[in-house]
FIKOLZA-1660 file (N, C-alpha, C; in steps of 0.1 Angstrom, whole numbers, plus 5000, padded with zeros to 4 digits):
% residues 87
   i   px   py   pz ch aa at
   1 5027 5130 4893  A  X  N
   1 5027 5130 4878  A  X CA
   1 5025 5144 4873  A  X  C
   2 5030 5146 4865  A  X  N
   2 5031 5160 4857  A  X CA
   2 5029 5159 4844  A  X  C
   3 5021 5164 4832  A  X  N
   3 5019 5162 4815  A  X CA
   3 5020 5149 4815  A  X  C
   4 5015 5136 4824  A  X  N
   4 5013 5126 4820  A  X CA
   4 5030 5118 4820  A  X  C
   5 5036 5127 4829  A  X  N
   5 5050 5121 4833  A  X CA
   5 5053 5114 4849  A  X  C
   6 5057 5105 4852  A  X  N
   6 5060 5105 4864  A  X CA
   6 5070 5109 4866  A  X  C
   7 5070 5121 4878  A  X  N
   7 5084 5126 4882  A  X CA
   7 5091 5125 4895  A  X  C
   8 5082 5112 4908  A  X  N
   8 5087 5108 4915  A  X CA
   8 5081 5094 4919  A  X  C
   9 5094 5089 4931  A  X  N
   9 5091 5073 4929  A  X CA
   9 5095 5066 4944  A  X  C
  10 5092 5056 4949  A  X  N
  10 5099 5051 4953  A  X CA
  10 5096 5035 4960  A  X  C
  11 5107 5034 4961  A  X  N
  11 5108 5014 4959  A  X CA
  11 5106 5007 4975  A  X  C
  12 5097 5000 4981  A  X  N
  12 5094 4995 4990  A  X CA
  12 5095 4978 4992  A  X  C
  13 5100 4972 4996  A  X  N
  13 5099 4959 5004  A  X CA
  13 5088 4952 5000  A  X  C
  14 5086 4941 4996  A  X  N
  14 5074 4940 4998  A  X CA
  14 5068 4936 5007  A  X  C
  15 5081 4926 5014  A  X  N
  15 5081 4923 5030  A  X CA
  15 5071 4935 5039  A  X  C
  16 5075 4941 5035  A  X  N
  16 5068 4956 5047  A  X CA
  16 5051 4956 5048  A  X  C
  17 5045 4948 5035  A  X  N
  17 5032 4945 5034  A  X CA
  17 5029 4936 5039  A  X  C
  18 5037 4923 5044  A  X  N
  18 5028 4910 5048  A  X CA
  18 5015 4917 5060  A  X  C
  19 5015 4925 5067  A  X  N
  19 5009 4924 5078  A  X CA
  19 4998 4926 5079  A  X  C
  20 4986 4921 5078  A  X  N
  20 4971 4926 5079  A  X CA
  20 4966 4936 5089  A  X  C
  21 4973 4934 5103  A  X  N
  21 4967 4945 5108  A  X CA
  21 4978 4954 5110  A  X  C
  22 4988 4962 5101  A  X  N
  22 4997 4970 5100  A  X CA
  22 4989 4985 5100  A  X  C
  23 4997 4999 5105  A  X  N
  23 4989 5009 5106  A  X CA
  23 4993 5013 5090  A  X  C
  24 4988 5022 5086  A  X  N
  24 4993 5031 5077  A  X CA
  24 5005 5036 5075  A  X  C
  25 5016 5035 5063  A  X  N
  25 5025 5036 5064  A  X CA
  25 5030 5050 5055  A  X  C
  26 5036 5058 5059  A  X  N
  26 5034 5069 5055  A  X CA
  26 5055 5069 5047  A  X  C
  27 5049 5071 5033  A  X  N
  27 5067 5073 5023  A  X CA
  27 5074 5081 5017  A  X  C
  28 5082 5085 5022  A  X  N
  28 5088 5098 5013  A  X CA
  28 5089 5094 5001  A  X  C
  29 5090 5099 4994  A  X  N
  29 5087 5103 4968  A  X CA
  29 5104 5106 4970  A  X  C
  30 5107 5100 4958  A  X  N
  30 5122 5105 4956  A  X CA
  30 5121 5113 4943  A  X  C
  31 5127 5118 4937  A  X  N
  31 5124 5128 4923  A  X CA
  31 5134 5119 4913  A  X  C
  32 5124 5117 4906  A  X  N
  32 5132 5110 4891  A  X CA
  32 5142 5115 4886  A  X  C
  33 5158 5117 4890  A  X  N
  33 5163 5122 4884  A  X CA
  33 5168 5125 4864  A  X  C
  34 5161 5113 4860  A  X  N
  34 5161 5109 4845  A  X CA
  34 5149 5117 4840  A  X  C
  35 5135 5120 4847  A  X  N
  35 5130 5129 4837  A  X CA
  35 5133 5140 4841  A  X  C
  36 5137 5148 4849  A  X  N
  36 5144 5159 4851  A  X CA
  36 5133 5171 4855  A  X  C
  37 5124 5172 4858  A  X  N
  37 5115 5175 4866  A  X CA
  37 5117 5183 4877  A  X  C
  38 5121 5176 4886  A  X  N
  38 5125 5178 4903  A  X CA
  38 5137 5176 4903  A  X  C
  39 5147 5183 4911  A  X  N
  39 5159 5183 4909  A  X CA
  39 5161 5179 4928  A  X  C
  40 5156 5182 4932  A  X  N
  40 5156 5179 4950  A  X CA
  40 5144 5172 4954  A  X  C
  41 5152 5159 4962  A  X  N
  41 5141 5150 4965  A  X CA
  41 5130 5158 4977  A  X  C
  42 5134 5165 4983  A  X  N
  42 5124 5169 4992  A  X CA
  42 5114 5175 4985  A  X  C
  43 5115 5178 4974  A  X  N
  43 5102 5185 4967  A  X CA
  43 5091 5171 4958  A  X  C
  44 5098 5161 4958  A  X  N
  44 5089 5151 4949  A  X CA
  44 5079 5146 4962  A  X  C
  45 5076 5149 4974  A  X  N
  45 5065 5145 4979  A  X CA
  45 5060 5138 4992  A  X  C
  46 5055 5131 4997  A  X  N
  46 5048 5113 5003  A  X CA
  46 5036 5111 5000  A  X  C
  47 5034 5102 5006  A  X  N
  47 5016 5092 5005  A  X CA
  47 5023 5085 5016  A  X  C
  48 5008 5083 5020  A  X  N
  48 5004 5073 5029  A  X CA
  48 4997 5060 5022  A  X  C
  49 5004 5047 5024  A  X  N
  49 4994 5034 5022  A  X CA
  49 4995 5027 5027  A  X  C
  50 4983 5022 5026  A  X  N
  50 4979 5005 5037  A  X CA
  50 4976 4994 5028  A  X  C
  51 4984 4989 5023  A  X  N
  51 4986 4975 5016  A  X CA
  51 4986 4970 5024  A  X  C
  52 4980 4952 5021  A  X  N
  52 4980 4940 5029  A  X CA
  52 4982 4933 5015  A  X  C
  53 4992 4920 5013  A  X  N
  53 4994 4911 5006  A  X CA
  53 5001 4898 5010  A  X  C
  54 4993 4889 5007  A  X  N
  54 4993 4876 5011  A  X CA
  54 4992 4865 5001  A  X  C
  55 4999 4852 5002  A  X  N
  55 4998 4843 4996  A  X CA
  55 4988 4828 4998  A  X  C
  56 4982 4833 4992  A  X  N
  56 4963 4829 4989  A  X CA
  56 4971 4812 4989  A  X  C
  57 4984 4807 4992  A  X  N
  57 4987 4787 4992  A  X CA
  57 4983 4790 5002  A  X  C
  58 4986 4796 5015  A  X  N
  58 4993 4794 5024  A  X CA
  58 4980 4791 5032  A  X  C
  59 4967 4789 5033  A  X  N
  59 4956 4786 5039  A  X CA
  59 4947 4798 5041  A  X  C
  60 4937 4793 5050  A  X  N
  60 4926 4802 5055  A  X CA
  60 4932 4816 5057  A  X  C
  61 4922 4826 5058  A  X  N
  61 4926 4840 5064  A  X CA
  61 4914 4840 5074  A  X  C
  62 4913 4841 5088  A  X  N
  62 4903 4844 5095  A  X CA
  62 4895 4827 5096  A  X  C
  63 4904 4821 5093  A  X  N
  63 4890 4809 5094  A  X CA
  63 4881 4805 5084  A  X  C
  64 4883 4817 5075  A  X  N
  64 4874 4814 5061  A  X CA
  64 4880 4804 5052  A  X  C
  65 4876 4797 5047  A  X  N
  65 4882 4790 5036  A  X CA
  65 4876 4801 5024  A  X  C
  66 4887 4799 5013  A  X  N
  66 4891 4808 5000  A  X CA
  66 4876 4804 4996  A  X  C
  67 4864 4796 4993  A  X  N
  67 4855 4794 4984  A  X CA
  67 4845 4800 4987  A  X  C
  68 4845 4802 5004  A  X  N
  68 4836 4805 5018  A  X CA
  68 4831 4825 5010  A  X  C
  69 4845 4828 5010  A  X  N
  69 4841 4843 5008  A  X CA
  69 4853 4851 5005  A  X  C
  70 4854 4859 5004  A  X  N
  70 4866 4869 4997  A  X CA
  70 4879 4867 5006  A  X  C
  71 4888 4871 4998  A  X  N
  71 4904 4861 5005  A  X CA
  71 4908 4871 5017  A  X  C
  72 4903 4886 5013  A  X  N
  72 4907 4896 5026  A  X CA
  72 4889 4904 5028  A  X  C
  73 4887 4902 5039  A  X  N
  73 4878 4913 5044  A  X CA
  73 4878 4925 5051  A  X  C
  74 4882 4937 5047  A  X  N
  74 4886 4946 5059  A  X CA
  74 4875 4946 5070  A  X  C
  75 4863 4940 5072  A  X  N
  75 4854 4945 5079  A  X CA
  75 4856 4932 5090  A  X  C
  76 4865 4920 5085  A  X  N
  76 4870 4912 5100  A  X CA
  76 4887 4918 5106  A  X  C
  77 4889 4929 5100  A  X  N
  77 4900 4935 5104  A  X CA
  77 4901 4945 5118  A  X  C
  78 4902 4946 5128  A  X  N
  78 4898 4962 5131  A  X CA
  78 4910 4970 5132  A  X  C
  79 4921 4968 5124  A  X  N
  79 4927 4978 5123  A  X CA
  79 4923 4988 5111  A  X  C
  80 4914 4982 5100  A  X  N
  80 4909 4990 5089  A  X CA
  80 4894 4996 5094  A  X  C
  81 4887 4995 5106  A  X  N
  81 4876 5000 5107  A  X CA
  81 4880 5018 5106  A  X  C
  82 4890 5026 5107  A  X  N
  82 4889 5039 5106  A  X CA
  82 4884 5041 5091  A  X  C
  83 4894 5038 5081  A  X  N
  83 4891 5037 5067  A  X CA
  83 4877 5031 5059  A  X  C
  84 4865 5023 5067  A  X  N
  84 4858 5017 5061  A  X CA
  84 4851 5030 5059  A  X  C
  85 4849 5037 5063  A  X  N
  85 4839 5050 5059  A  X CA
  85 4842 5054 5045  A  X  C
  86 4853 5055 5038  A  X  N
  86 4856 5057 5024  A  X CA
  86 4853 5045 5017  A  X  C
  87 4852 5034 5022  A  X  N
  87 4850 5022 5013  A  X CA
  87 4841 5021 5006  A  X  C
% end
């Protein structure tokens, strides 16, 4: 973001999130060509993110029933134990 503009973007799957224990997914930025900002996508950027999303019909997560306790716990995860120090 620049002056409260976004000047790069980009569109992911959402498929690419089902997975709970997925590593971090690291995405190249494309440059907005409409606000006119960045003219070359290799300059608009990446991030790294670890999304997990799930469909809260589809039953238990871990054994928990949904009323039991929170629908995701990163702390019955261990692929999120590196990250729990920022938590």
């Amino acid at each position: 973001m620049k002056g409260g503009k976004r000047i790069s973007y980009s569109r992911i799957p959402v498929e690419e999130f089902f997975d709970e224990n997925a590593k971090t997914k690291w995405v190249d930025l494309k440059a907005d060509k409409a606000i006119g900002i960045l003219s070359e996508d290799y300059r608009a950027g990446f991030i790294g993110i670890k999304l997990y999303i799930r469909d809260v019909t589809e039953g238990p997560l871990f054994g928990l029933d949904i009323a039991d306790g929170p629908i995701f716990d990163t702390k019955l995860s261990p692929i999120w134990k590196p990250l729990r120090k920022n938590m």
